[in-house]
C-alpha positions, 0 to 999 in steps of 0.5 A: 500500500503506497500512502499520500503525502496527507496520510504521512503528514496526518501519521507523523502529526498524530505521533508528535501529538502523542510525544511518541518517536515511534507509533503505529498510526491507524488510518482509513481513508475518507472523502474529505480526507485520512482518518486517525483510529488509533495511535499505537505506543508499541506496534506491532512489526510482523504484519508490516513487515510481511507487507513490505518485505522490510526489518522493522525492527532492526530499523528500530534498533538502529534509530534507538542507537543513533538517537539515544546514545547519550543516555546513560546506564543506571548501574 
């Protein structure tokens, strides 16, 4: 399924709306436009995965180690 720039814009808005980085966005498209029916904290991968032939989860992990590396360890 190829999403419109609406649809990408609606997802990401409806993410930062919720202080998430990462979110499943569910949507349905209408006549007057995307439709949010939920905001997902923790999504789950393997249907999209399977859908897009992509490693969701190793780009995950790669954009937790990119942005996160100055947090440090509580020992």
């Amino acid at each position: 399924i190829k999403i419109t720039a609406e649809e990408r814009r609606v997802a990401v808005a409806a993410a930062k709306a919720m202080r998430l980085n990462m979110a499943g966005v569910d949507i349905i498209r209408s006549g007057s436009g995307p439709k949010i029916l939920e905001v997902n904290s923790s999504p789950g991968l393997e249907g999209i995965e399977n859908a897009i032939k992509k490693n969701i989860a190793g780009e995950v992990i790669r954009f937790v180690e990119k942005n996160y590396k100055h947090v440090k360890k509580d020992n």
